[in-house]
Backbone of each chain as ProteinMPNN parsed JSONL, in Angstrom:
{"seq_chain_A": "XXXXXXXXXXXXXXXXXXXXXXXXXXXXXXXXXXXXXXXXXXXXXXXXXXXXXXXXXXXXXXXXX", "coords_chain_A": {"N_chain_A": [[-32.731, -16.176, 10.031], [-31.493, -15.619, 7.033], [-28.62, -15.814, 4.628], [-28.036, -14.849, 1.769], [-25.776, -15.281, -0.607], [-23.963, -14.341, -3.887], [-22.328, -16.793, -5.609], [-20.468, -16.773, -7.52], [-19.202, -14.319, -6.753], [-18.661, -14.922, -4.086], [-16.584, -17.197, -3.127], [-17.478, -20.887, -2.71], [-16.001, -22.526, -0.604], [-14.572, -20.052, 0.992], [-16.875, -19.784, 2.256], [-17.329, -21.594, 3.254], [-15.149, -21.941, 5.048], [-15.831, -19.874, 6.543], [-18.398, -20.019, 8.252], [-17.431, -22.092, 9.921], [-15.639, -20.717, 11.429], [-17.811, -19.212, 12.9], [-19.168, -21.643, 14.294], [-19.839, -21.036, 17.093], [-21.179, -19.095, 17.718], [-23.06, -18.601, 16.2], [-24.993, -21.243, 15.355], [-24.631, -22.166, 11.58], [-26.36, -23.26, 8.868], [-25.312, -24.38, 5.798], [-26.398, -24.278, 2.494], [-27.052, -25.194, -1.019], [-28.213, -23.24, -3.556], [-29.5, -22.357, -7.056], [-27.832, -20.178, -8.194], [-26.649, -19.096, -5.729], [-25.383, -19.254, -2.581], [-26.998, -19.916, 0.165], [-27.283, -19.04, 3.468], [-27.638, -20.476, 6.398], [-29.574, -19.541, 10.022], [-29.557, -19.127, 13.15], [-28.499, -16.667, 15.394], [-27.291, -17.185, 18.741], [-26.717, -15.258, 21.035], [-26.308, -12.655, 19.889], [-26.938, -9.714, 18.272], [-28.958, -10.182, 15.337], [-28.9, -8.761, 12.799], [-26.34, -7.334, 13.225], [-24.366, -9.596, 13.403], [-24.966, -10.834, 10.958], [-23.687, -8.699, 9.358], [-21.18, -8.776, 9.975], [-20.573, -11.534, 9.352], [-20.235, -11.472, 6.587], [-18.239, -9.751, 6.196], [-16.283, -10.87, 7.295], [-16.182, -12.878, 5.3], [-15.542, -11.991, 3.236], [-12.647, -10.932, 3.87], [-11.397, -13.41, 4.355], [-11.54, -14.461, 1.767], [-9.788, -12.469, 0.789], [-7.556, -13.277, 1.836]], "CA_chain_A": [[-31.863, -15.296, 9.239], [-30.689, -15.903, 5.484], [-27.828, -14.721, 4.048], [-27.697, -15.301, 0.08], [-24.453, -14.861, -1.189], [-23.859, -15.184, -4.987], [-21.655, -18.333, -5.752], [-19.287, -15.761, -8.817], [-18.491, -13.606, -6.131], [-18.29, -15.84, -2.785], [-16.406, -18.951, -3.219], [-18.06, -21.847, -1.615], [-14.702, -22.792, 0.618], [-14.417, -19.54, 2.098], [-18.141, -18.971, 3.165], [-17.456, -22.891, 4.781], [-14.773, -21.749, 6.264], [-16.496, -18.85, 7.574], [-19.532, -20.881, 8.83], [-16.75, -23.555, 10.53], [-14.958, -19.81, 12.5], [-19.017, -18.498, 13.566], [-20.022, -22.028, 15.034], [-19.837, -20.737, 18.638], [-21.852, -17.316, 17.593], [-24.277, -19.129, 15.194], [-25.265, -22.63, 14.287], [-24.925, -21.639, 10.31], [-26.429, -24.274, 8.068], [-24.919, -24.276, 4.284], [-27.116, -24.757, 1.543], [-26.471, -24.094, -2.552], [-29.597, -22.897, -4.51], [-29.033, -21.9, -7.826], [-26.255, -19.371, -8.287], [-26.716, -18.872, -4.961], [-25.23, -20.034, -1.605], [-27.435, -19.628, 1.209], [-26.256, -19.636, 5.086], [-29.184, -19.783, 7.34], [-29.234, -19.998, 11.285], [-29.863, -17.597, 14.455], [-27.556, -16.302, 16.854], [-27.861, -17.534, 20.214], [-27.098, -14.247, 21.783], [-25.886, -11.605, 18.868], [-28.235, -9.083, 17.881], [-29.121, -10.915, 13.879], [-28.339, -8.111, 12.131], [-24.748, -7.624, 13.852], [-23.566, -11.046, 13.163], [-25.001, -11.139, 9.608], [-22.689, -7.803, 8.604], [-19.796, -8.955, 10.607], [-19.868, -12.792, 8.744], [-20.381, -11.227, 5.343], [-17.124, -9.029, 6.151], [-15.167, -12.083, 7.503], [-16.09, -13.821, 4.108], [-14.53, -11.019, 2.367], [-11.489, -11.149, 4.683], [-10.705, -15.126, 4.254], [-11.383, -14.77, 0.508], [-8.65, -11.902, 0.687], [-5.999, -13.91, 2.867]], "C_chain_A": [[-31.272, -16.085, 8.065], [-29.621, -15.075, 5.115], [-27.853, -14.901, 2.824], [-26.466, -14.346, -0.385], [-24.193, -15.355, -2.695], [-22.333, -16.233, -4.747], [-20.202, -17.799, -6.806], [-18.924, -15.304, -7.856], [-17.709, -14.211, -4.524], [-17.498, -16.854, -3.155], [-16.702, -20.028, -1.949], [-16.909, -22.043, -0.332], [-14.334, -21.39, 1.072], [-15.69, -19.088, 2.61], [-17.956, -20.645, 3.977], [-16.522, -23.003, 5.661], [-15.274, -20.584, 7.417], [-17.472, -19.204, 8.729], [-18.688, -21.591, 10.361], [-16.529, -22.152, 11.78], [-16.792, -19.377, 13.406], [-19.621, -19.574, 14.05], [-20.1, -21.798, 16.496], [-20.982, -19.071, 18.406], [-23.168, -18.553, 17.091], [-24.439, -20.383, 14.728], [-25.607, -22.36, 12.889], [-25.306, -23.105, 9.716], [-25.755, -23.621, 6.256], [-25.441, -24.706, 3.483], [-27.26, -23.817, -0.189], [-28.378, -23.839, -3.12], [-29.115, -22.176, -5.886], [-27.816, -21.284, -8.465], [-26.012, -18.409, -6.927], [-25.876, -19.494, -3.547], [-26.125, -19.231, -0.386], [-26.98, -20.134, 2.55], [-27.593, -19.106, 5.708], [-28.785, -20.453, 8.562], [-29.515, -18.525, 11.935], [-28.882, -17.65, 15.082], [-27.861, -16.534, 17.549], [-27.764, -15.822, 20.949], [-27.263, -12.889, 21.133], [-26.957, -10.761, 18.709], [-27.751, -9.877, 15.59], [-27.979, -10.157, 12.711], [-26.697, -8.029, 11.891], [-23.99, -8.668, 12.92], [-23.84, -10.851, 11.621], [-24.092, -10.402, 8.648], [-21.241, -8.141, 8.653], [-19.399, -10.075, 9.182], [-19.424, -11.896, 7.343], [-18.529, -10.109, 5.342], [-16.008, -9.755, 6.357], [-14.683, -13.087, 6.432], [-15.151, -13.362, 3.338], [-13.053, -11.255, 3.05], [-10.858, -12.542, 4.532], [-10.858, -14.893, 2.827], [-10.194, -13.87, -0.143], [-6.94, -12.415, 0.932], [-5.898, -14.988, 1.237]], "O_chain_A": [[-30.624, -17.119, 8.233], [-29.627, -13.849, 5.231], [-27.093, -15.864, 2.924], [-26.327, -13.125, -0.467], [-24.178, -16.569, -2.902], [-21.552, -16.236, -3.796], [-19.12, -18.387, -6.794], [-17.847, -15.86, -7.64], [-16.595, -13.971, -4.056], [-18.227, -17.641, -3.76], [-16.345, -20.029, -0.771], [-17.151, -21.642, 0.806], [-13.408, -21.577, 1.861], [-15.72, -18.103, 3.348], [-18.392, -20.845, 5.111], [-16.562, -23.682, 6.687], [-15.13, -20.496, 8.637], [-17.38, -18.785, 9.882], [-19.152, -21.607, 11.501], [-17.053, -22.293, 12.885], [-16.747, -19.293, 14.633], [-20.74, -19.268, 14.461], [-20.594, -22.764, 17.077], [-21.257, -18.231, 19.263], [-23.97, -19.141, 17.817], [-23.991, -20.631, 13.609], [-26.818, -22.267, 12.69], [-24.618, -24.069, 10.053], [-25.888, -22.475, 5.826], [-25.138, -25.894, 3.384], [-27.438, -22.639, -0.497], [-29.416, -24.443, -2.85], [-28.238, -21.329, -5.717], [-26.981, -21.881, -9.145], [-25.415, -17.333, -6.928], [-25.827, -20.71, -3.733], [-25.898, -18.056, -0.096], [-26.469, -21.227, 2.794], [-28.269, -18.079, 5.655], [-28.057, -21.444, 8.616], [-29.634, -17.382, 11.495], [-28.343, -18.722, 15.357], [-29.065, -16.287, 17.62], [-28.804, -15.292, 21.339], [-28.07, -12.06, 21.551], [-28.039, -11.212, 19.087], [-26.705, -9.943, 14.945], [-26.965, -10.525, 12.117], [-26.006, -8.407, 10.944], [-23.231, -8.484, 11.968], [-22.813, -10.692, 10.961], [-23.694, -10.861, 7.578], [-20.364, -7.937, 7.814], [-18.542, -9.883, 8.319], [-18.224, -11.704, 7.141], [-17.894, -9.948, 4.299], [-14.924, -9.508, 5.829], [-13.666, -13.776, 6.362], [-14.196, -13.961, 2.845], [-12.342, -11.991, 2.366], [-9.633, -12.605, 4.634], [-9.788, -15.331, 2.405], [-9.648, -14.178, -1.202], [-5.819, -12.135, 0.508], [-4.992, -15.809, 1.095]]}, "seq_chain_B": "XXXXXXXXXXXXXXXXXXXXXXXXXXXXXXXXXXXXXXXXXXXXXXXXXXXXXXXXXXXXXXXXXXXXXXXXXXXXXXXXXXXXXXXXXXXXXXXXXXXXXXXXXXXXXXXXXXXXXXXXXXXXXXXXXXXXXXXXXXXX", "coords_chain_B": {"N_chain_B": [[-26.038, 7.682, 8.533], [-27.65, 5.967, 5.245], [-27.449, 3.164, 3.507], [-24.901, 2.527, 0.936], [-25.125, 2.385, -2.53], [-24.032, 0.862, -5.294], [-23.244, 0.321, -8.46], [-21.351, -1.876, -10.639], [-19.166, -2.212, -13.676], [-18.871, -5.431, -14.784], [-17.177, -5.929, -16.613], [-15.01, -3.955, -16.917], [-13.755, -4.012, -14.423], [-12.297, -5.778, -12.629], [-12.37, -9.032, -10.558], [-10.749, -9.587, -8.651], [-9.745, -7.106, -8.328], [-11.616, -6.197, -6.783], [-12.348, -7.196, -4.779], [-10.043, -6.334, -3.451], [-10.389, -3.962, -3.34], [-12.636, -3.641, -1.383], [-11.422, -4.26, 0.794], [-9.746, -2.408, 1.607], [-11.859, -0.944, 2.843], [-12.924, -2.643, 4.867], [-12.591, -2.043, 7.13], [-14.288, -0.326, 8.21], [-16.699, 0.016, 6.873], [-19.462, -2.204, 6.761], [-19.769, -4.473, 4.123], [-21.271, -5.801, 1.34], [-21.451, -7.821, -1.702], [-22.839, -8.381, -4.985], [-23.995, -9.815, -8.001], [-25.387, -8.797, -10.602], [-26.716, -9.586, -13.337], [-24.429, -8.32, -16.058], [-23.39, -6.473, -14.19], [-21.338, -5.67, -10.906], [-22.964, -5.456, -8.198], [-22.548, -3.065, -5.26], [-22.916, -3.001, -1.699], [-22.321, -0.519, 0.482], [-22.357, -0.18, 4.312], [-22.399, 1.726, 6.429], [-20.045, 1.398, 9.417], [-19.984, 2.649, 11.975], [-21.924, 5.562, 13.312], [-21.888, 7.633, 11.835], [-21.298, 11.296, 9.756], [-21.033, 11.516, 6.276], [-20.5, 12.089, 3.35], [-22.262, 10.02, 0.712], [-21.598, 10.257, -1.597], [-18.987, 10.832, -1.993], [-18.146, 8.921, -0.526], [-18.527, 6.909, -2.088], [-17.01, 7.707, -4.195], [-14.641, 7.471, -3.202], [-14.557, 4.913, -3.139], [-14.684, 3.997, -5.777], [-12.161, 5.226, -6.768], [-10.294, 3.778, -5.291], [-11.039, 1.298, -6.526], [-9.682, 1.652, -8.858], [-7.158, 2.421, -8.135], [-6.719, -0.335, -7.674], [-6.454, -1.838, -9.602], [-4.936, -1.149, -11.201], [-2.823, -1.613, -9.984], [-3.004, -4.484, -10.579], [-2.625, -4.746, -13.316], [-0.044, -3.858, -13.504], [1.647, -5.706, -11.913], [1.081, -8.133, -13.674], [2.233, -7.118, -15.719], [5.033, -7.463, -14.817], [5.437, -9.659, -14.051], [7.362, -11.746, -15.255], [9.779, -10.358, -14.834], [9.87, -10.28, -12.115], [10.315, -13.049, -12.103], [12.238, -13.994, -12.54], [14.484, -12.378, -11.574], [13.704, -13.006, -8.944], [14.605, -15.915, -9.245], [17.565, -15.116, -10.007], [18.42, -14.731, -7.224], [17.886, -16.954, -5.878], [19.102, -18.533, -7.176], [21.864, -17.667, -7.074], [22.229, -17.877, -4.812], [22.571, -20.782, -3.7], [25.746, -23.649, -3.997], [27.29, -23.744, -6.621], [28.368, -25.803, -9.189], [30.909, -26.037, -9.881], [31.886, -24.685, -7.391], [31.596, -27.255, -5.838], [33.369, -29.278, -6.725], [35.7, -28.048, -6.124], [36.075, -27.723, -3.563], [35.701, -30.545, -3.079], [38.081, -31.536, -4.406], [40.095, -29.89, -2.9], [41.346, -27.703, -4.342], [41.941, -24.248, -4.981], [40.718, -21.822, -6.606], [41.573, -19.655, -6.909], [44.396, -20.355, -7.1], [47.349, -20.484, -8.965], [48.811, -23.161, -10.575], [50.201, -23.016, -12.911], [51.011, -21.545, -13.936], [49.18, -19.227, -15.501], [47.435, -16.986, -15.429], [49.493, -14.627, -15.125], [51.146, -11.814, -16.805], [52.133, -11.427, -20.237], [54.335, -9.794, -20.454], [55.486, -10.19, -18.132], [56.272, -12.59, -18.096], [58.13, -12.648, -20.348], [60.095, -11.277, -19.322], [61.089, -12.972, -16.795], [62.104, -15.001, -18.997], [64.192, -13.823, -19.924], [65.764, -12.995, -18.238], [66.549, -15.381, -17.34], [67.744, -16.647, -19.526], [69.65, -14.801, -19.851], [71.553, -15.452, -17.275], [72.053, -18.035, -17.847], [73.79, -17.565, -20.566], [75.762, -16.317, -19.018], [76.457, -18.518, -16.953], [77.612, -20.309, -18.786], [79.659, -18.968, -20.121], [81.319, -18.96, -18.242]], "CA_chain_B": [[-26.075, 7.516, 7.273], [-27.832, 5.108, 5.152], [-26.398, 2.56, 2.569], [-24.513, 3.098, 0.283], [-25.451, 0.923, -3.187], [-24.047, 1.605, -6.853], [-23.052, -1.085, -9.199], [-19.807, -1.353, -11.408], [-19.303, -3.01, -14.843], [-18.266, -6.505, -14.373], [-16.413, -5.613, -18.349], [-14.153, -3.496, -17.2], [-13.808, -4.256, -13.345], [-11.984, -7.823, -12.183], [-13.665, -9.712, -9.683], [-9.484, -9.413, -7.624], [-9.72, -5.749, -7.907], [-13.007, -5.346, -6.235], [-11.719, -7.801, -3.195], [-8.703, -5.482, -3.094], [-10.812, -2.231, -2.7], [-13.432, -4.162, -0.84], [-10.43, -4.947, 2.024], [-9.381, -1.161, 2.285], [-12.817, -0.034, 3.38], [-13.426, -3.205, 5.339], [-12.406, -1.395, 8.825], [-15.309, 1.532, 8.141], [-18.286, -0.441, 6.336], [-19.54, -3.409, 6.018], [-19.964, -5.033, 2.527], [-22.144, -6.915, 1.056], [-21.581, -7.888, -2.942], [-23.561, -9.662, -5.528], [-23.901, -9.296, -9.306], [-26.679, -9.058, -11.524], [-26.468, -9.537, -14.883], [-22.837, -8.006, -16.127], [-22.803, -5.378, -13.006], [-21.775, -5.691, -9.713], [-23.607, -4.269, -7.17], [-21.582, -2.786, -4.015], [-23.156, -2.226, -0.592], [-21.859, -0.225, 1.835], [-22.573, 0.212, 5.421], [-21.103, 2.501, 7.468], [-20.107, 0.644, 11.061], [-20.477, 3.08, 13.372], [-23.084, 6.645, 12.772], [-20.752, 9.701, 10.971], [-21.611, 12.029, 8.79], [-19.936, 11.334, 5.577], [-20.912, 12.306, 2.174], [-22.573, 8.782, 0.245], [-21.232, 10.252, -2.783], [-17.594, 10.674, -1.473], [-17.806, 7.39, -0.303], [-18.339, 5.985, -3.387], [-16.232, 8.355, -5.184], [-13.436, 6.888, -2.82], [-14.335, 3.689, -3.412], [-13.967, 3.701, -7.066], [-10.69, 5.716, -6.979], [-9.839, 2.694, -4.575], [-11.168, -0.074, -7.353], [-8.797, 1.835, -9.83], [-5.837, 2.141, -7.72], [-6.808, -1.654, -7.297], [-6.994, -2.612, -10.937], [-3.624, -0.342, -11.723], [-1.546, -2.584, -9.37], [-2.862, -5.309, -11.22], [-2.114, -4.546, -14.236], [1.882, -3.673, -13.192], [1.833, -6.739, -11.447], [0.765, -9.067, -14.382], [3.357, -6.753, -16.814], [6.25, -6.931, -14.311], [5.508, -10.784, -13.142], [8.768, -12.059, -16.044], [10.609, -9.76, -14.542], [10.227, -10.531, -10.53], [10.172, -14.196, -11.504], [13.957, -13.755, -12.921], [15.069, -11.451, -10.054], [13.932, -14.06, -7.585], [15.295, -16.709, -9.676], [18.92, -14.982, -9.712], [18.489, -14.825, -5.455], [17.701, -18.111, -5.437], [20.511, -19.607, -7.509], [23.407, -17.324, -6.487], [22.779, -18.79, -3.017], [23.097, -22.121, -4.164], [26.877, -23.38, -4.12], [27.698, -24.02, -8.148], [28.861, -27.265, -9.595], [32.624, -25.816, -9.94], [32.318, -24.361, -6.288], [31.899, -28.011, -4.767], [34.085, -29.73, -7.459], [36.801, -27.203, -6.287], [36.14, -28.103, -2.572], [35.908, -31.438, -2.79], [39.669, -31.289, -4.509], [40.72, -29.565, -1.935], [41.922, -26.81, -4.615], [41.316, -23.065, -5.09], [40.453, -21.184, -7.781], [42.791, -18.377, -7.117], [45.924, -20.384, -7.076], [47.838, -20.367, -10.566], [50.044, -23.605, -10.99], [51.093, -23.643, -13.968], [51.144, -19.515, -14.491], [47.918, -18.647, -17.02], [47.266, -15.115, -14.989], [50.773, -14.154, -15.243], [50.99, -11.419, -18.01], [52.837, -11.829, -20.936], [55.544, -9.356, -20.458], [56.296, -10.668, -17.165], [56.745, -14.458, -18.577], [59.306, -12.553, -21.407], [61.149, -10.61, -18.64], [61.918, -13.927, -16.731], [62.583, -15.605, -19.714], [65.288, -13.236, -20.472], [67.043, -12.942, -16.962], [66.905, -16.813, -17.228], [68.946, -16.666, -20.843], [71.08, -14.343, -19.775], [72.104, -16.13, -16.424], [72.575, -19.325, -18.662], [74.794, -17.372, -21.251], [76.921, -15.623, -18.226], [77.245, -19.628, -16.751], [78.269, -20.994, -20.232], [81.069, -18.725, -20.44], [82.546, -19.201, -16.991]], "C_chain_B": [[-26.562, 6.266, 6.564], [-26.658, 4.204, 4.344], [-26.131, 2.898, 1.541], [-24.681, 1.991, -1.161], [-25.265, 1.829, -4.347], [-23.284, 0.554, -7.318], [-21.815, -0.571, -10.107], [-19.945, -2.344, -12.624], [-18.839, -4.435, -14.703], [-17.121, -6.464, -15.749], [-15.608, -5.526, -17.698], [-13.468, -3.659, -15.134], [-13.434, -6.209, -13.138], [-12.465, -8.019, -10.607], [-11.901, -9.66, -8.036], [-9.605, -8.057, -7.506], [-10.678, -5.143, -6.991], [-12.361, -6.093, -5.119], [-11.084, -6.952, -2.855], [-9.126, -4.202, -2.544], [-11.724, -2.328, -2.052], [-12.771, -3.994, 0.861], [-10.167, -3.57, 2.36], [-11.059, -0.454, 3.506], [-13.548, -0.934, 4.594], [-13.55, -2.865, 7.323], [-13.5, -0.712, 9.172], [-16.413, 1.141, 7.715], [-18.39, -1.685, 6.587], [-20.516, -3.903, 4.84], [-20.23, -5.93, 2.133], [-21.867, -6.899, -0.963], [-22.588, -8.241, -3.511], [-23.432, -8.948, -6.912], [-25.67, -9.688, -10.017], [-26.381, -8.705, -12.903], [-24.518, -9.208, -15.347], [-22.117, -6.864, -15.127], [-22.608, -6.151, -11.973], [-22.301, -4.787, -8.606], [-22.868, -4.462, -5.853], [-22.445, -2.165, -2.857], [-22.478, -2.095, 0.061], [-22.42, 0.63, 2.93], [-22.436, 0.622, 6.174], [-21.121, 1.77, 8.944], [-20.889, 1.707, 12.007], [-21.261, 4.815, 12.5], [-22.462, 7.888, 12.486], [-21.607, 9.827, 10.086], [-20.837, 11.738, 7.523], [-20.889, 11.212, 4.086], [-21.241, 11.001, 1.175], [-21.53, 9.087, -1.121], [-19.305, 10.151, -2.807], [-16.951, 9.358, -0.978], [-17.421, 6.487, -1.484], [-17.604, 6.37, -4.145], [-15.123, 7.448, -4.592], [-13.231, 5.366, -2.897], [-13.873, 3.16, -4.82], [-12.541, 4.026, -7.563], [-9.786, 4.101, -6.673], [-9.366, 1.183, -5.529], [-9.856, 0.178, -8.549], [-7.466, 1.758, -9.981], [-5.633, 0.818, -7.824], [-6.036, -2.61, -9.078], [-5.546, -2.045, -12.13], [-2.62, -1.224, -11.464], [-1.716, -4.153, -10.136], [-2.33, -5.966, -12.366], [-0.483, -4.853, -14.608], [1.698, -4.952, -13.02], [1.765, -7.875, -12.416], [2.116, -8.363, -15.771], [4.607, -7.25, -16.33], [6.331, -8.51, -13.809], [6.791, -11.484, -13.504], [9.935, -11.379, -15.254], [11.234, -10.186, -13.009], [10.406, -11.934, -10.623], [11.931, -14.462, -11.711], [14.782, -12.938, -11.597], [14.999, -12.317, -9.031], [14.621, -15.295, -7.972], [16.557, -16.668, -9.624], [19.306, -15.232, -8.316], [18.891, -15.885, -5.642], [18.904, -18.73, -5.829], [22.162, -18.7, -7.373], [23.567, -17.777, -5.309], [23.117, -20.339, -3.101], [24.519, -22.68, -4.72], [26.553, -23.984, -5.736], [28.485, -25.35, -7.987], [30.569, -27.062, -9.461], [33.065, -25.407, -8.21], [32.367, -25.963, -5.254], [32.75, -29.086, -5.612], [35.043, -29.445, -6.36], [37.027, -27.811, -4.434], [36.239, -29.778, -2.251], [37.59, -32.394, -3.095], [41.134, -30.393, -3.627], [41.917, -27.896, -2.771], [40.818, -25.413, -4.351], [41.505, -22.63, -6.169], [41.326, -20.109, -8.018], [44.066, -19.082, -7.581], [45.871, -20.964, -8.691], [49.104, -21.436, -10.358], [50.309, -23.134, -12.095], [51.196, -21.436, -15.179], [50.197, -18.891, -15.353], [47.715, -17.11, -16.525], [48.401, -14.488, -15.247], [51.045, -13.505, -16.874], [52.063, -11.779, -18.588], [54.212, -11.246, -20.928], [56.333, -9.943, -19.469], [57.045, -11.894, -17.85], [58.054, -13.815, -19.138], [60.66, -12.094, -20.738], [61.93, -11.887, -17.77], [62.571, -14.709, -17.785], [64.171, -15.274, -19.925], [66.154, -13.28, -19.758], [67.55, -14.288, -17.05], [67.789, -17.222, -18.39], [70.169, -16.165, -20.523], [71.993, -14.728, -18.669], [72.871, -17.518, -17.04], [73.797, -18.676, -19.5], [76.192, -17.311, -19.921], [77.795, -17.28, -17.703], [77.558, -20.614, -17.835], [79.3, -20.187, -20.795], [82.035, -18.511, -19.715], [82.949, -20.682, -17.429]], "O_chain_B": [[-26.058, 5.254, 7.051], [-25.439, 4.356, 4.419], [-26.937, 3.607, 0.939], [-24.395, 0.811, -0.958], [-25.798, 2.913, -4.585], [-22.655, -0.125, -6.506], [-21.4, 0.573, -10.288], [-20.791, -3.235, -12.566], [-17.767, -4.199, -14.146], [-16.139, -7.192, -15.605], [-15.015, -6.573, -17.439], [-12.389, -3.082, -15.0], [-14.001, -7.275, -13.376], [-12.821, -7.185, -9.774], [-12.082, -9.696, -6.819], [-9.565, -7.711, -6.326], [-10.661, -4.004, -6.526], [-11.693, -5.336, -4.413], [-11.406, -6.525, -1.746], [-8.588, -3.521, -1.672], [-12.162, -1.216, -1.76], [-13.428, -3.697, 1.859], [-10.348, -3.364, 3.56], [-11.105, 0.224, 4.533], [-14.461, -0.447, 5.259], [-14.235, -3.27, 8.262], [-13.731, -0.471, 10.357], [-17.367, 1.828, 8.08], [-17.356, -2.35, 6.647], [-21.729, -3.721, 4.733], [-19.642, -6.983, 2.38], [-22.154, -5.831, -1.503], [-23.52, -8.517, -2.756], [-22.935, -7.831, -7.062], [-26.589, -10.495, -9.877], [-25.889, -7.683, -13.38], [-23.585, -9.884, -14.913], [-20.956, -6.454, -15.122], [-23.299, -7.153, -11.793], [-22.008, -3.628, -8.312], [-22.582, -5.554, -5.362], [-22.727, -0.969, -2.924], [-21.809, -3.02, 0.522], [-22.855, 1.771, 2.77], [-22.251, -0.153, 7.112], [-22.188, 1.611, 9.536], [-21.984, 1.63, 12.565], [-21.089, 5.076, 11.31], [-22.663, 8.991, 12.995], [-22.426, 9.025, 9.634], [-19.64, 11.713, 7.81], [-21.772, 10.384, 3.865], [-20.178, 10.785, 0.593], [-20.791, 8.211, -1.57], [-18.608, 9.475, -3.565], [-15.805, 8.908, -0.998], [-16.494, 5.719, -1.739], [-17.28, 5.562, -5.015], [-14.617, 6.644, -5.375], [-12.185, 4.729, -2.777], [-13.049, 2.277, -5.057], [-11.892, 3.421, -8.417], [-9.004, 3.496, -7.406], [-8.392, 0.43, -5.522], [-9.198, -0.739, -9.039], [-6.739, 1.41, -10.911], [-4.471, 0.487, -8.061], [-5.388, -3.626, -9.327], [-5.275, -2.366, -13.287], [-1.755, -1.609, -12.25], [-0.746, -4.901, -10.266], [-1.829, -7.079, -12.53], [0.092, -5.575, -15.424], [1.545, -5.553, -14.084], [2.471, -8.808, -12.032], [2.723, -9.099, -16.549], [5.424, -7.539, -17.204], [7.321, -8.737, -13.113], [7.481, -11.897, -12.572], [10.999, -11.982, -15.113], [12.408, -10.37, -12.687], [10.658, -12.469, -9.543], [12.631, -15.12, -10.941], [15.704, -13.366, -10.902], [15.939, -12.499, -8.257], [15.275, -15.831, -7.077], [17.136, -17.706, -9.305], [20.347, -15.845, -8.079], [20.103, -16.099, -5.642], [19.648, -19.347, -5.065], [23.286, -19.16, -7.571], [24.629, -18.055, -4.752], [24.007, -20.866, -2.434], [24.736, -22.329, -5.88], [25.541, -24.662, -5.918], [29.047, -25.815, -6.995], [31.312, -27.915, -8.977], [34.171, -25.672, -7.74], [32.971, -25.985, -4.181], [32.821, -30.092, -4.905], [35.317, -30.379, -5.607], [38.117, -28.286, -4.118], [36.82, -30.185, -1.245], [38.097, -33.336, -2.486], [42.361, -30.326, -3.697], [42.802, -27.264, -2.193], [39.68, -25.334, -3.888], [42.485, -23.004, -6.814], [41.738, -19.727, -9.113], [44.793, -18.503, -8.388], [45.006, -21.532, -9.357], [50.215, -21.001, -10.058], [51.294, -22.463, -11.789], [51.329, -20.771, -16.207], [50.59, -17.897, -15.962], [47.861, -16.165, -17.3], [48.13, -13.418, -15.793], [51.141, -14.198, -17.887], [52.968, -12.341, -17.971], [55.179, -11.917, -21.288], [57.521, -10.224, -19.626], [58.256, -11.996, -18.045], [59.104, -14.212, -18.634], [61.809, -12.28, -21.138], [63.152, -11.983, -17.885], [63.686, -15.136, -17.487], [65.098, -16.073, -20.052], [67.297, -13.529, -20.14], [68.75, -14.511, -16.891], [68.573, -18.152, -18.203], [71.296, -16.626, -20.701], [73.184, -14.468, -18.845], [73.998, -17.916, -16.744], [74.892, -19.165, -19.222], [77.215, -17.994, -19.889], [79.0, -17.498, -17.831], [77.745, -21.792, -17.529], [79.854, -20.546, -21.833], [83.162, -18.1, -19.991], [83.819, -21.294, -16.809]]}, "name": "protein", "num_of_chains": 2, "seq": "XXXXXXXXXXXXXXXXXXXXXXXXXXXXXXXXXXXXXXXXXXXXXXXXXXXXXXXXXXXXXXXXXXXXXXXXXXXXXXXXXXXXXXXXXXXXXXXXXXXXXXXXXXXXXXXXXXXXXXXXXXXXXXXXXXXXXXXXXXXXXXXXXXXXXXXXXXXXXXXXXXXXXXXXXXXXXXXXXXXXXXXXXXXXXXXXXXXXXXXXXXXXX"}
């Protein structure tokens, strides 16, 4: 599973803190590409999908706080 | 219902207002951003399987971005204003240079040696009882 998140709209420090709250769900790796940040990794038990809507809503949520 | 996907101007749209109307709907969808070129593009996902009009969605979402982008506005007109208002809080709670002067002299501010509050007629009316007591004992 990939997530690509642009880099204008995400800021890097809250998709690594997001990553840091989902290591017990997901071993996320963090990697930049272009104007991109990519988060790649599987869920150990999650269904993919699930987890991938949830983080992407948690990102939003820490970049709100 | 599927997703919901329609893009907004990045011009006229701030990148805080869309968080802001992003966070109301975050209970009911989930949202995925990104931008391309000077738009952003907005998905939304409905959580759980209702019926619910895509277009109503999005209608409510933009109302949402506008309400969003209104408060901003105020907020950036009105910021002089709240920073003075909290500034008065702050330093009326703070004792004043004359209030620990005054304590550390052990005086008060109310009390009047030397008579300055004391209106003027009064001062003239003792003056006078005090003349005329002096005349009465300067001609016993």
């Amino acid at each position: 599973m990939i997530i690509k998140l642009n880099k204008e709209i995400y800021p890097v420090k809250a998709v690594r803190k997001a990553v840091h709250f989902y290591r017990k769900i997901a071993a996320f790796k963090l990697k930049e590409e272009g104007g991109y940040l990519l988060v790649s990794g599987k869920p150990e038990k999650e269904d993919e999908e699930l987890v991938r809507d949830e983080f992407l809503n948690f990102v939003l949520g820490i970049i709100r706080q | 219902m599927n997703k919901i996907l329609f893009s907004l101007n990045s011009k006229i749209t701030s990148l805080e207002a869309l968080y802001s109307a992003c966070y109301v709907f975050i209970d009911k969808f989930y949202i995925y951003l990104d931008k391309k070129g000077e738009n952003f593009i907005v998905s939304l996902q409905p959580k759980t399987q209702v019926k619910a009009d895509p277009r109503k969605v999005e209608g409510e979402f933009r109302n949402e971005l506008l309400n969003s982008l209104l408060r901003e506005k105020i907020t950036g007109n009105n910021s002089k204003i709240r920073e003075y208002i909290i500034g008065q809080a702050l330093y009326s709670s703070v004792p004043s240079e004359i209030d620990e002067f005054l304590s550390k002299t052990g005086e008060d501010y109310q009390e009047d040696p030397l008579g300055i509050a004391i209106p003027w007629e009064e001062k003239a009316k003792k003056r006078a009882k005090a003349g005329k007591a002096r005349k009465k004992a300067g001609a016993k």
